[in-house]
gemmi code that builds the backbone of each chain (N, CA, C; Angstrom):
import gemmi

chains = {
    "A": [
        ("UNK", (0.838, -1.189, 0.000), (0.000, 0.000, 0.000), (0.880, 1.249, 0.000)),
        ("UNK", (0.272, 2.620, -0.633), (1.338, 3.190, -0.652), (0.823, 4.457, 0.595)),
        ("UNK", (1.707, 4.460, 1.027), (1.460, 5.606, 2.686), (1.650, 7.175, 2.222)),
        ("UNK", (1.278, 7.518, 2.744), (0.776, 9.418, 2.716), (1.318, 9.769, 4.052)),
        ("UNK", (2.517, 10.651, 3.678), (3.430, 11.354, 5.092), (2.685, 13.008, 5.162)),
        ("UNK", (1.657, 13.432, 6.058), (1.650, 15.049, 5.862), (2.596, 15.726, 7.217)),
        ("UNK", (3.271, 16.293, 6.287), (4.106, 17.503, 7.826), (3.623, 18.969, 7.348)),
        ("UNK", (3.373, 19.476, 8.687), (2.983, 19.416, 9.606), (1.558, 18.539, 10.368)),
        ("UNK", (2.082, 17.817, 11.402), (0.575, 17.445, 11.864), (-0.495, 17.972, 12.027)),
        ("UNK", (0.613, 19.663, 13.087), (-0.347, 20.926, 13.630), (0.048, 22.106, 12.945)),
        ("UNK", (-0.269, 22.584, 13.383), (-0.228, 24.418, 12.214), (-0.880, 25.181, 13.005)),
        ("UNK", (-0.048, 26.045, 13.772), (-0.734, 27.461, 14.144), (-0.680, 28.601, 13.143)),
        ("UNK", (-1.447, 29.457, 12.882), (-1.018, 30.592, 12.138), (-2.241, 31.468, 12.162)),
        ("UNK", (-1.810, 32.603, 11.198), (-2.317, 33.798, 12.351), (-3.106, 34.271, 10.454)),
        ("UNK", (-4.589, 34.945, 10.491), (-5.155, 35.604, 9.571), (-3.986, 36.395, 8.637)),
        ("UNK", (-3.973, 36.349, 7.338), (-3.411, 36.753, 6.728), (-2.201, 35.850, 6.133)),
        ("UNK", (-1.661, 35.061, 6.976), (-0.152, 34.318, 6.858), (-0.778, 33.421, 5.558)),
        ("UNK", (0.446, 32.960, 5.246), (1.113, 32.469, 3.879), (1.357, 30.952, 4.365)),
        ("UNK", (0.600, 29.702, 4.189), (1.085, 28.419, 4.692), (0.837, 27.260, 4.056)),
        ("UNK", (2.107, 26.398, 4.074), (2.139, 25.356, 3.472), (2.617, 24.025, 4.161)),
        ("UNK", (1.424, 22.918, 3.545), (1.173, 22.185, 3.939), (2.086, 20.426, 2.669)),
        ("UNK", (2.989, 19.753, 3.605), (3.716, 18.610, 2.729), (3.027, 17.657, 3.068)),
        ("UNK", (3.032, 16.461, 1.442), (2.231, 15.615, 1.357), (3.594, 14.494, 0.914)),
        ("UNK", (3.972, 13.385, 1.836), (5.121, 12.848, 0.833), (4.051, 11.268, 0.860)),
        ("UNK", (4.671, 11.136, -0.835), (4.124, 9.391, -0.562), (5.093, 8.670, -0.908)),
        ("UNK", (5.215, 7.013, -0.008), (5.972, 6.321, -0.107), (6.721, 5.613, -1.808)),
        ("UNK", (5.944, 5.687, -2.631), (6.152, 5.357, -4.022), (5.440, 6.727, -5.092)),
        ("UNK", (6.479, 7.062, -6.203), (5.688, 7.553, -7.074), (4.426, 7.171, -7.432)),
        ("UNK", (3.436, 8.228, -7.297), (1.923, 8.697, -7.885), (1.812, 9.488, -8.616)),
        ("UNK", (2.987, 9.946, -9.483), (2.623, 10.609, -10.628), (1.907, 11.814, -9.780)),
        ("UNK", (0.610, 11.953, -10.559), (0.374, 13.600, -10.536), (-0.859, 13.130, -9.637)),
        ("UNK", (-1.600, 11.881, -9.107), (-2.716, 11.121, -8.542), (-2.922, 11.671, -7.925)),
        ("UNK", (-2.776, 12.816, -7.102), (-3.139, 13.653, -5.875), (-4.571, 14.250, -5.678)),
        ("UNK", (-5.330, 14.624, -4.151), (-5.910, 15.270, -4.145), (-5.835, 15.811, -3.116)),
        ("UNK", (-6.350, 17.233, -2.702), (-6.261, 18.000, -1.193), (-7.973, 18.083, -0.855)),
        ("UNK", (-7.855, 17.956, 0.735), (-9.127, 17.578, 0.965), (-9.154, 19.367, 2.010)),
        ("UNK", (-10.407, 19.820, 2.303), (-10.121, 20.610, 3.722), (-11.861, 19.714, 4.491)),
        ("UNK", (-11.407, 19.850, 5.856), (-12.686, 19.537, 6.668), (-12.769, 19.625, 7.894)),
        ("UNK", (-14.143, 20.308, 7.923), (-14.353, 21.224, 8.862), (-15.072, 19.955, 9.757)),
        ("UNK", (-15.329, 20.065, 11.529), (-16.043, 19.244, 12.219), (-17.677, 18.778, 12.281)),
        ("UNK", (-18.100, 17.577, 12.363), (-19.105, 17.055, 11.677), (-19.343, 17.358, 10.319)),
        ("UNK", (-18.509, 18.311, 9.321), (-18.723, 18.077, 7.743), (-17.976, 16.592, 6.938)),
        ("UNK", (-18.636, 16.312, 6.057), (-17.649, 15.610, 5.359), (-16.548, 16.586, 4.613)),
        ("UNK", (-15.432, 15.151, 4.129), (-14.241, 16.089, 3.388), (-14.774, 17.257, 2.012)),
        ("UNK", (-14.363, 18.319, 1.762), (-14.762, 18.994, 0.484), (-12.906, 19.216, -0.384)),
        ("UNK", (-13.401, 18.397, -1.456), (-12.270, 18.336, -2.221), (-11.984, 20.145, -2.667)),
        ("UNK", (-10.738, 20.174, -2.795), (-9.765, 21.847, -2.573), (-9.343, 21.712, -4.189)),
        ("UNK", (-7.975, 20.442, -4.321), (-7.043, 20.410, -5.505), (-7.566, 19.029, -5.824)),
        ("UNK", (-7.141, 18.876, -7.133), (-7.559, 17.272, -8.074), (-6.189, 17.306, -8.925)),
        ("UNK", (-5.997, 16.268, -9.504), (-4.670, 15.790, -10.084), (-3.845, 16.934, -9.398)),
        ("UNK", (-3.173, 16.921, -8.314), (-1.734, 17.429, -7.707), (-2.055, 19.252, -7.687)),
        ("UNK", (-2.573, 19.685, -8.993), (-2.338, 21.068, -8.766), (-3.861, 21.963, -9.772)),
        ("UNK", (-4.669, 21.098, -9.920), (-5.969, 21.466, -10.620), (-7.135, 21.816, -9.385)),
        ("UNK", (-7.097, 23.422, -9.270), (-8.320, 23.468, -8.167), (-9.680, 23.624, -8.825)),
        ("UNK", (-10.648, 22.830, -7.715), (-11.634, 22.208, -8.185), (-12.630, 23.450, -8.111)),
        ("UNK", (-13.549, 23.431, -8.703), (-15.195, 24.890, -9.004), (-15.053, 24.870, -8.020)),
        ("UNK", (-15.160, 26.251, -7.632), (-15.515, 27.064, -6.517), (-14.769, 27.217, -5.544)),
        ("UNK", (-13.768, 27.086, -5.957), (-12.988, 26.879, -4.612), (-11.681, 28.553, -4.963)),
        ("UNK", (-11.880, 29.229, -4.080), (-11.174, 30.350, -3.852), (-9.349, 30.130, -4.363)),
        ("UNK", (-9.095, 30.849, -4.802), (-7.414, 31.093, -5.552), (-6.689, 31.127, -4.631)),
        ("UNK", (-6.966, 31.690, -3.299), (-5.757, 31.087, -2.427), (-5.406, 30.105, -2.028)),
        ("UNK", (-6.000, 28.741, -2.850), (-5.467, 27.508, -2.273), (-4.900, 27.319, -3.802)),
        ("UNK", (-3.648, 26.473, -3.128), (-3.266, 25.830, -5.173), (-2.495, 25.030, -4.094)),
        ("UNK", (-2.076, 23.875, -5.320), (-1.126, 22.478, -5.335), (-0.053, 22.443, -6.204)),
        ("UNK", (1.017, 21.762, -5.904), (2.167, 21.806, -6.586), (2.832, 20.148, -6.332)),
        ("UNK", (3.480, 19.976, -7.141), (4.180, 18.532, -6.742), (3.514, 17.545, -7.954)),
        ("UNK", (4.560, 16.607, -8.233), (4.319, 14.946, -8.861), (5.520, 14.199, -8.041)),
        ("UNK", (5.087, 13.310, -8.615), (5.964, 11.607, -8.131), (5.552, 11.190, -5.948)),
        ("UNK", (6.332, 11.978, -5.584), (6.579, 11.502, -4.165), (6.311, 12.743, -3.605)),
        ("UNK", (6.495, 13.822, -3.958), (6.101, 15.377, -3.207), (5.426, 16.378, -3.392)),
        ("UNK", (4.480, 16.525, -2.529), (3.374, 17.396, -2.857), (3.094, 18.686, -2.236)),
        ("UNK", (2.678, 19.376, -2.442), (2.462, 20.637, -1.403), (0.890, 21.660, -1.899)),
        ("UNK", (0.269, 21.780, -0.373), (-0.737, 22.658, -0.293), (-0.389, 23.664, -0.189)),
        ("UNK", (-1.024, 25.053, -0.637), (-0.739, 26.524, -0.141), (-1.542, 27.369, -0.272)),
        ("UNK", (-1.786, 27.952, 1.361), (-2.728, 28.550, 1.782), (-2.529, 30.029, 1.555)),
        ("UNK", (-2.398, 31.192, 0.306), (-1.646, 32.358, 0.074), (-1.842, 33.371, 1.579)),
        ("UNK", (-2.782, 33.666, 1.597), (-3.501, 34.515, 2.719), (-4.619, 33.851, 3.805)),
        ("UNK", (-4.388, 33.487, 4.963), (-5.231, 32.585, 5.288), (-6.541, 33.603, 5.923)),
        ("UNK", (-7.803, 32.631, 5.605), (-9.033, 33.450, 6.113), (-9.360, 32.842, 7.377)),
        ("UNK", (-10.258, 33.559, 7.874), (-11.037, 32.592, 9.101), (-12.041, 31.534, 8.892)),
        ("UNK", (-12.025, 31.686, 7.436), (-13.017, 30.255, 7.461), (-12.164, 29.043, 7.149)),
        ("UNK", (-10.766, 29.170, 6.924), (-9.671, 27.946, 6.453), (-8.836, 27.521, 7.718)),
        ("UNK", (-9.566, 27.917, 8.583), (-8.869, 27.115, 9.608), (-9.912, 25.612, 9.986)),
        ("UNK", (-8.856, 24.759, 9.929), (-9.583, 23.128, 9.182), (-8.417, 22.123, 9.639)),
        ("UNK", (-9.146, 20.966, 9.200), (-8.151, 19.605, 8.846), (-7.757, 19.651, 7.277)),
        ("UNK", (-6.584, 19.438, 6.940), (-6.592, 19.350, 5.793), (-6.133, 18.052, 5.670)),
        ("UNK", (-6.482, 17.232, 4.499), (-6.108, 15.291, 4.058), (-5.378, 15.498, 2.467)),
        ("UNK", (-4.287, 14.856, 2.372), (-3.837, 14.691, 1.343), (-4.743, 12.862, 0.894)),
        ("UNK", (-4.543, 12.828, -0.445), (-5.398, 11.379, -1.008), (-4.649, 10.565, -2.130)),
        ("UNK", (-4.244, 10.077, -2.096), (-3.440, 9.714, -3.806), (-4.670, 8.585, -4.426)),
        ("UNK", (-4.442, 8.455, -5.555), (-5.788, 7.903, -6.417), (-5.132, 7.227, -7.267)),
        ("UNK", (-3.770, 6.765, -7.341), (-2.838, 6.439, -8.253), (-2.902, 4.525, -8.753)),
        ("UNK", (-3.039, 4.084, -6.966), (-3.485, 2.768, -7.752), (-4.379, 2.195, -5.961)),
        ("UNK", (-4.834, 1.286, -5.885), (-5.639, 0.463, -4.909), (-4.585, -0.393, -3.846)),
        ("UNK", (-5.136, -0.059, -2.690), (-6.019, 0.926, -1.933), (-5.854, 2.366, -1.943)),
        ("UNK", (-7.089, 2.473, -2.323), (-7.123, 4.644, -1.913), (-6.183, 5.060, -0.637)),
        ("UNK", (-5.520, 5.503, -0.213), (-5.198, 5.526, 0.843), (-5.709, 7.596, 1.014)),
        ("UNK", (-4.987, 7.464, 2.214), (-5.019, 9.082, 2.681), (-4.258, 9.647, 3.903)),
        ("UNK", (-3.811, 10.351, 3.344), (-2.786, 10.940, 4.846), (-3.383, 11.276, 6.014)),
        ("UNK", (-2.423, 11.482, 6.918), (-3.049, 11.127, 8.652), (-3.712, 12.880, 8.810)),
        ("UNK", (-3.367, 13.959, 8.195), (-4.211, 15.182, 8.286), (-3.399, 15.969, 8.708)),
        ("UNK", (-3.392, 17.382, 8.826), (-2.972, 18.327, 9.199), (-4.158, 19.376, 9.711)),
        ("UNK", (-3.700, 19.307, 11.013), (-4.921, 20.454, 11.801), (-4.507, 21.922, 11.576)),
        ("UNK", (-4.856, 23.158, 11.129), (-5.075, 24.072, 10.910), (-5.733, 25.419, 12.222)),
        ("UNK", (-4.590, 25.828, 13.154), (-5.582, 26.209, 14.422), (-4.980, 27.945, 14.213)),
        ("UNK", (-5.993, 28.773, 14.837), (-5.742, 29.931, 14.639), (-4.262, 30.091, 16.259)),
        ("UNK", (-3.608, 31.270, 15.822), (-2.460, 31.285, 16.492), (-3.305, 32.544, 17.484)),
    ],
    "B": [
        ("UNK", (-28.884, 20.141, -9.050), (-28.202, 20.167, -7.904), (-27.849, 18.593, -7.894)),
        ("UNK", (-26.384, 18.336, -7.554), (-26.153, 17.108, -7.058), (-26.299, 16.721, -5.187)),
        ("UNK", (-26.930, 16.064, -5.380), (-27.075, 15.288, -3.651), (-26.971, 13.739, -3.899)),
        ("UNK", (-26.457, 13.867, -2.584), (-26.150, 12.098, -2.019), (-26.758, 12.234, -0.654)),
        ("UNK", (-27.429, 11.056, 0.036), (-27.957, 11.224, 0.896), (-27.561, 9.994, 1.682)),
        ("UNK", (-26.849, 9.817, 2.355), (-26.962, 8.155, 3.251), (-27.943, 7.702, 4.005)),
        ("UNK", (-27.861, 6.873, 4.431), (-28.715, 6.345, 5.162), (-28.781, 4.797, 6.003)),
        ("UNK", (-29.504, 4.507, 7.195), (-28.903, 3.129, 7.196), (-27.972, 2.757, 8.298)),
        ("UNK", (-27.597, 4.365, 8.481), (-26.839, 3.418, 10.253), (-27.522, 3.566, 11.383)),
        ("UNK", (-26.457, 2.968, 12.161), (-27.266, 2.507, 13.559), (-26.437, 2.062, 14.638)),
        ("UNK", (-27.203, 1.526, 15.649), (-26.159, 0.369, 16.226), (-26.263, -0.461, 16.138)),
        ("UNK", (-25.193, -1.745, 16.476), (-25.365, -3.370, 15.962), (-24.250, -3.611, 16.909)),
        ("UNK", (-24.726, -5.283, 16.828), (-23.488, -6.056, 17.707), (-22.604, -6.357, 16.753)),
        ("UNK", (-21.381, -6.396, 17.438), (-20.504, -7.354, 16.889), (-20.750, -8.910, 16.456)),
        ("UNK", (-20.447, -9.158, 15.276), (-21.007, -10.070, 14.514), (-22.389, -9.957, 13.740)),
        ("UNK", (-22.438, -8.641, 13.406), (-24.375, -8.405, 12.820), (-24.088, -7.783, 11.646)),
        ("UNK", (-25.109, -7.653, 10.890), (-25.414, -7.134, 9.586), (-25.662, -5.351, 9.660)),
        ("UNK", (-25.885, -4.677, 8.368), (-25.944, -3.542, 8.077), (-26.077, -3.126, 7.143)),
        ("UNK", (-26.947, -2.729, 6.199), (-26.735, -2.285, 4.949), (-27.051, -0.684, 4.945)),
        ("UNK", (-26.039, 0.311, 3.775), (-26.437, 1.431, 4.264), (-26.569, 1.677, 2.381)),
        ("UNK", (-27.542, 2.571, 2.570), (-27.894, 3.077, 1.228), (-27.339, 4.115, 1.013)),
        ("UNK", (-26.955, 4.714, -0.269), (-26.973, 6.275, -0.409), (-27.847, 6.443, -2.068)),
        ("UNK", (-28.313, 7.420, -1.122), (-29.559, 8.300, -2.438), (-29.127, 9.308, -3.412)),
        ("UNK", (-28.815, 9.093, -4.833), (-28.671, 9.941, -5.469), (-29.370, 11.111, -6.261)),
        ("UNK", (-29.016, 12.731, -6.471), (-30.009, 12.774, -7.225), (-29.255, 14.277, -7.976)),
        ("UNK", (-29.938, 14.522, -8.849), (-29.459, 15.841, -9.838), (-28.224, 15.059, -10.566)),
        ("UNK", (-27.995, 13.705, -11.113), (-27.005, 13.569, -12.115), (-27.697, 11.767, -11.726)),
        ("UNK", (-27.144, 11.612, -12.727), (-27.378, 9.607, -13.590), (-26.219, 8.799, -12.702)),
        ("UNK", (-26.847, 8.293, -11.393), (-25.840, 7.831, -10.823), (-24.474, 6.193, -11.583)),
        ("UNK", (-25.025, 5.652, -12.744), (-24.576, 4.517, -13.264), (-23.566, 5.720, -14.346)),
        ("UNK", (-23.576, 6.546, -14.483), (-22.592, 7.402, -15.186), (-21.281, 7.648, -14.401)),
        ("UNK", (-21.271, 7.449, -13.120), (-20.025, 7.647, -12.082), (-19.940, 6.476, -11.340)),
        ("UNK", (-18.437, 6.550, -11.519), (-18.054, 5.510, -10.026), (-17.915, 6.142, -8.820)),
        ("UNK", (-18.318, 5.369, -8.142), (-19.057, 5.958, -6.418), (-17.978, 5.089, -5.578)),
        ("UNK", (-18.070, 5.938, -4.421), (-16.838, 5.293, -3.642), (-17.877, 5.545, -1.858)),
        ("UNK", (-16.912, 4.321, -1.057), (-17.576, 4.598, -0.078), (-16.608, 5.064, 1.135)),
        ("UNK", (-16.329, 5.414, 1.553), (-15.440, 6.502, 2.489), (-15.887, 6.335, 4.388)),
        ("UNK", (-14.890, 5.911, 4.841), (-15.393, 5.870, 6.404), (-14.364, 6.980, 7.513)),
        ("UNK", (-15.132, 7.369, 8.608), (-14.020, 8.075, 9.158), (-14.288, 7.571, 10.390)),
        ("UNK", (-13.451, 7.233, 11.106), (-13.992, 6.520, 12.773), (-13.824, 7.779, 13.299)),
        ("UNK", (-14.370, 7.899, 14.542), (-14.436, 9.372, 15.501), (-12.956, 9.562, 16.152)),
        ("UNK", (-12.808, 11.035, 15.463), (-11.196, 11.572, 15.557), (-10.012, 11.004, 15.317)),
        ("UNK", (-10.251, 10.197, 13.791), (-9.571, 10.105, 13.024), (-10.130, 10.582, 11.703)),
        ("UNK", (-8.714, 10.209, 11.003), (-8.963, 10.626, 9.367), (-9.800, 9.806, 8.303)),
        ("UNK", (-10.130, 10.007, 7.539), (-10.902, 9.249, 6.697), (-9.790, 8.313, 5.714)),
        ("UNK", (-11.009, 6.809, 5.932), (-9.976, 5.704, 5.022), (-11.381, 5.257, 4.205)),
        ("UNK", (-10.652, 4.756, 2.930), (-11.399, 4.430, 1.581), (-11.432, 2.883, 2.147)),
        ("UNK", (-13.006, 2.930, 1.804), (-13.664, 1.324, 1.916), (-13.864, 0.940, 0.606)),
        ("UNK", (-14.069, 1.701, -0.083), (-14.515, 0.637, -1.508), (-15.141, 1.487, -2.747)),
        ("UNK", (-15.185, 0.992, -3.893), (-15.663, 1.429, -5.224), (-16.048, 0.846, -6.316)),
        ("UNK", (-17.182, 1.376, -6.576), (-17.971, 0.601, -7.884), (-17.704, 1.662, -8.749)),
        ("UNK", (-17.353, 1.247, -9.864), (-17.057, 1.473, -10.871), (-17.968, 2.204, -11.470)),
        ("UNK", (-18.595, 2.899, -12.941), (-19.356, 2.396, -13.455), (-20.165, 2.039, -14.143)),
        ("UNK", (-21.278, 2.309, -15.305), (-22.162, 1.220, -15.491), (-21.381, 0.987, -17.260)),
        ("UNK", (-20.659, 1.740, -17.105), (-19.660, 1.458, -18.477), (-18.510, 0.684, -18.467)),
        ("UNK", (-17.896, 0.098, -17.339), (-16.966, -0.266, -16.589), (-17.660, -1.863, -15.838)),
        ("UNK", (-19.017, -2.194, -16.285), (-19.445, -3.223, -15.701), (-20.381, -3.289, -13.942)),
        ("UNK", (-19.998, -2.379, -13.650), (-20.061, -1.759, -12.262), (-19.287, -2.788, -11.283)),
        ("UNK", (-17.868, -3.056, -11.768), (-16.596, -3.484, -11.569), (-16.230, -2.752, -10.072)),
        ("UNK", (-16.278, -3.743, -8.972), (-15.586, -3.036, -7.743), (-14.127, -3.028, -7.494)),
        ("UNK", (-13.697, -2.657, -5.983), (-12.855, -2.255, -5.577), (-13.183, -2.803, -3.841)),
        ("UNK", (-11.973, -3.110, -3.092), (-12.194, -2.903, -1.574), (-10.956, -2.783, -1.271)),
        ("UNK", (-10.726, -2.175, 0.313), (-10.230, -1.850, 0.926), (-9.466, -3.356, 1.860)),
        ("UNK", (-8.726, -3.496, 2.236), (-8.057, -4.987, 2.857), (-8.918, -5.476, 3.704)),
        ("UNK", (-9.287, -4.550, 4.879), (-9.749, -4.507, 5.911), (-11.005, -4.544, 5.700)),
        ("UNK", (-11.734, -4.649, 4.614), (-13.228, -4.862, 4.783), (-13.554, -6.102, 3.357)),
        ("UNK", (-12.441, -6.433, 2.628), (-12.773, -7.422, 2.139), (-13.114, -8.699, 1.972)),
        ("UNK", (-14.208, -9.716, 1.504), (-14.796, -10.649, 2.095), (-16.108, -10.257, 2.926)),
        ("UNK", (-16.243, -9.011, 3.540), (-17.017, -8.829, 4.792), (-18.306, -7.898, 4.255)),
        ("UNK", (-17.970, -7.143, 3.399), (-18.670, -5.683, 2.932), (-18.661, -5.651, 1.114)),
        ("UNK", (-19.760, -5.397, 0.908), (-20.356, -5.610, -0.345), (-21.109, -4.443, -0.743)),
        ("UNK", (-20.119, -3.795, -2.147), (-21.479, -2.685, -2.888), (-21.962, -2.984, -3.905)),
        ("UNK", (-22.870, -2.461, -3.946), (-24.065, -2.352, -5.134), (-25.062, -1.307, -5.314)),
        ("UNK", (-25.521, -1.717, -6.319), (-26.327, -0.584, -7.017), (-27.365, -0.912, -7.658)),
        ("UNK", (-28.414, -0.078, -7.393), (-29.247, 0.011, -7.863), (-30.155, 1.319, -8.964)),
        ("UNK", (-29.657, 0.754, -10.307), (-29.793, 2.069, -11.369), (-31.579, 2.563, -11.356)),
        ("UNK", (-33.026, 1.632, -11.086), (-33.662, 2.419, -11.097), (-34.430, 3.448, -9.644)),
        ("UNK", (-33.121, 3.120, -8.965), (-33.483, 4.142, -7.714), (-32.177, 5.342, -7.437)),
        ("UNK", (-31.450, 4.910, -8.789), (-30.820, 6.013, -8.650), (-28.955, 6.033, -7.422)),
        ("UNK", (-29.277, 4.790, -6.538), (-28.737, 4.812, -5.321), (-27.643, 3.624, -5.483)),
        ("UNK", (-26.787, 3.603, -4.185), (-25.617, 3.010, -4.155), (-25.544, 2.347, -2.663)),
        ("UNK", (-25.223, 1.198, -2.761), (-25.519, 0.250, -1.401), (-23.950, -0.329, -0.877)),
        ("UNK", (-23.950, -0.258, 0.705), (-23.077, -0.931, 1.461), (-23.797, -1.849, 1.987)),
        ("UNK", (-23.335, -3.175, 1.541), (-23.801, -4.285, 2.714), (-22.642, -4.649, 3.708)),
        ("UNK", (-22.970, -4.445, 5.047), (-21.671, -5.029, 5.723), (-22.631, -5.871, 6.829)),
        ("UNK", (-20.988, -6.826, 6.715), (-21.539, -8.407, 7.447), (-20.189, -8.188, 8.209)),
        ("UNK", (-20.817, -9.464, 9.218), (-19.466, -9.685, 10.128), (-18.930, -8.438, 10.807)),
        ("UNK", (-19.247, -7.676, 11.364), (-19.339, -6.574, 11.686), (-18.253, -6.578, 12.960)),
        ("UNK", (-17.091, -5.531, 12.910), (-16.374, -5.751, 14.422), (-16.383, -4.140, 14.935)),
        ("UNK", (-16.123, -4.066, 16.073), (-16.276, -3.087, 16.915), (-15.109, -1.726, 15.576)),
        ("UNK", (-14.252, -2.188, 15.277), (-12.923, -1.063, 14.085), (-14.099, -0.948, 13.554)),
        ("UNK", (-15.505, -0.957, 12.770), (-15.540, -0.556, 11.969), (-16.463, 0.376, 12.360)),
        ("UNK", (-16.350, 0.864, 13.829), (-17.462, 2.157, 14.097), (-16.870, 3.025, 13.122)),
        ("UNK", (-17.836, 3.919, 12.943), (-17.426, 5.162, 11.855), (-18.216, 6.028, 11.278)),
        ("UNK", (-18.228, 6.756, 10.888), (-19.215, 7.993, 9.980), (-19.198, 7.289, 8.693)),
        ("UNK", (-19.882, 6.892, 7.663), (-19.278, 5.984, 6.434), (-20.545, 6.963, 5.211)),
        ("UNK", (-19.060, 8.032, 4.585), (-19.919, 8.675, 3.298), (-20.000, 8.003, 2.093)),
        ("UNK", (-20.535, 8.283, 1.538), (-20.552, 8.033, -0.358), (-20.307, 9.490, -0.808)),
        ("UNK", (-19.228, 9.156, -2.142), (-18.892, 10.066, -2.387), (-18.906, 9.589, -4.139)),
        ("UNK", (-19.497, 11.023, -5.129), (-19.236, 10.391, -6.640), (-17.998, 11.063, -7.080)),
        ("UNK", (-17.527, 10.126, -8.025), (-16.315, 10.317, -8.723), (-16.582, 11.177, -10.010)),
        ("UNK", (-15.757, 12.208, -10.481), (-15.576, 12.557, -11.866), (-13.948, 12.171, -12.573)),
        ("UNK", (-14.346, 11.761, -13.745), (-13.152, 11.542, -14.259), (-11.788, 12.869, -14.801)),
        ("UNK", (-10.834, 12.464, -14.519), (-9.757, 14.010, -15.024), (-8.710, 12.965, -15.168)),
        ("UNK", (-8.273, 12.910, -16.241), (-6.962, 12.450, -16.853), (-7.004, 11.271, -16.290)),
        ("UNK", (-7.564, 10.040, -16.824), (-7.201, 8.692, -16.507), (-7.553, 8.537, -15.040)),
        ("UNK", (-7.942, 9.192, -14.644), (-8.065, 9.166, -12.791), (-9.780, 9.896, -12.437)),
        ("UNK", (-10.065, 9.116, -11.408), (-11.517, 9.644, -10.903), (-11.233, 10.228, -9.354)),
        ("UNK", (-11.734, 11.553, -9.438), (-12.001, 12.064, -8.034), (-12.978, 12.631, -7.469)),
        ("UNK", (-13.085, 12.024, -6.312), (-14.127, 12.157, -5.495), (-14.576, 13.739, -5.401)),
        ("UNK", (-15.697, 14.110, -6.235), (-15.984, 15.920, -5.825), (-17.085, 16.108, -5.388)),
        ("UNK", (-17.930, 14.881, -5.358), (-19.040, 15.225, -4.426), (-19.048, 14.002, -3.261)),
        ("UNK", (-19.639, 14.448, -1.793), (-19.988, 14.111, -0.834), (-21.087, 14.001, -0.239)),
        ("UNK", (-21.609, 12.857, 0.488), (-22.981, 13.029, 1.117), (-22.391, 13.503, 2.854)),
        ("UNK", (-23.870, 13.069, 3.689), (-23.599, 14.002, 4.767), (-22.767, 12.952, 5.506)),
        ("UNK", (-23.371, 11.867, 5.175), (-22.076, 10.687, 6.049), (-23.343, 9.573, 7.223)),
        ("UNK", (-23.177, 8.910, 7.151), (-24.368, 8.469, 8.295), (-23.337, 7.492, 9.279)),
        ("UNK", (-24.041, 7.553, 10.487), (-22.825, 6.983, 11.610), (-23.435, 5.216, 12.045)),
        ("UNK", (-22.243, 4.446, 11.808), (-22.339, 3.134, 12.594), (-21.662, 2.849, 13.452)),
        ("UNK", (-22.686, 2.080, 14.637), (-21.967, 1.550, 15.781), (-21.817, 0.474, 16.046)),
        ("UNK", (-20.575, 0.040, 16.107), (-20.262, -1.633, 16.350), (-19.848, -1.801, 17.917)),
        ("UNK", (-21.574, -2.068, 18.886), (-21.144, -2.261, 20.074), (-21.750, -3.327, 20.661)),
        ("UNK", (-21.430, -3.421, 21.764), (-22.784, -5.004, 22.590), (-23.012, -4.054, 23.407)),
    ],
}
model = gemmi.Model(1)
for chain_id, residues in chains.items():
    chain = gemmi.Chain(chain_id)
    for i, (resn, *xyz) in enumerate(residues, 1):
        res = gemmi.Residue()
        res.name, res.seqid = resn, gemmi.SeqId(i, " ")
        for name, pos in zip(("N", "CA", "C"), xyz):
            atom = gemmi.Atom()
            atom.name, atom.element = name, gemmi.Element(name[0])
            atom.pos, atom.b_iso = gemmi.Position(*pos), 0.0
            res.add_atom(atom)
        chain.add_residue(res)
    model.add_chain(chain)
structure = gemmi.Structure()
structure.add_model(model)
structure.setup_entities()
């Protein structure tokens, strides 16, 4: 199976800041990526699709970067509504897997 | 409008049955492969399984940990997408969504979500 490393676990940061979030996976996935954000009792709402394609509706301060083994989220200006869990996902081959999350807390 | 709706959990003993539905509607659910998605309480979400589909055979997928045990299907004139789970152990408490797939470059991702419905595996 292939494993999903996200660093940071936790994330403080403060309205306005600039933050990024690493996605490493144990074997190349090509571009298979997706970024999840989720808020408590919501389900996940997909952010990025293939590694760096953000999905309708979803605000320009989030984008994706990365293929093979390294990935990265980035939050340009953070709002008060993006403070969240964020899940990296690779889709590359079976089992789906998904990274352990990164919590998002205001500083 | 696309909606998914679950439905179907509960509590149960260990060793019991469960089937959970999800309701589709505002798009042709046999046009997407549907996936079923669990999150146990305060953890992250892990992929249980995927039907393919109705061009694809409605060809599944499972997860290690629920294979042999948990069974999807579908049903095209209700629109909806079914978890049967058997053999039921206390790991598989969880919130368990359906989520539909769109296709982008050889790859399907999950862009829509239902609300998630919760099972309990207790005595």
């Amino acid at each position: 199976d292939i494993q999903l490393t996200q660093s940071p676990s936790f994330l403080s940061a403060s309205v306005g800041d600039r933050v990024t979030i690493t996605c490493r996976a144990s074997q190349g996935i090509s571009s298979y990526l997706a970024w999840y954000q989720q808020k408590p009792g919501k389900a996940p709402n997909l952010l990025i699709y293939a590694a760096s394609t953000l999905q309708s509706g979803v605000p320009s301060r989030f984008s994706g970067s990365g293929s093979g083994t390294e990935f990265t989220l980035t939050i340009s200006s953070l709002q008060p509504e993006d403070f969240a869990t964020y899940y990296c996902q690779q889709l590359n081959s079976y089992p789906i897997t998904f990274g352990q999350g990164t919590r998002l807390e205001i500083k | 409008e696309v909606q998914l709706v679950e439905s179907g959990g509960g509590l149960v003993q260990p060793g019991g049955s469960l089937r959970l539905s999800c309701a589709a509607s505002g798009f042709t659910s046999s046009d997407h492969h549907m996936d079923w998605v669990r999150q146990a309480p305060g953890k992250g979400p892990e992929w249980v399984g995927r039907s393919r589909n109705k061009a694809n055979s409605y060809t599944t997928e499972y997860a290690a940990s629920v294979k042999g045990r948990f069974t999807i299907s579908r049903d095209d004139s209700k629109n909806s997408l079914y978890l049967q789970m058997n053999s039921l152990k206390t790991e598989d408490t969880a919130v368990y969504y359906c989520a539909r797939l769109s296709l982008h470059s050889s790859r399907s991702y999950p862009n829509y979500w239902g609300q998630g419905t919760l099972v309990t595996v207790s005595s």
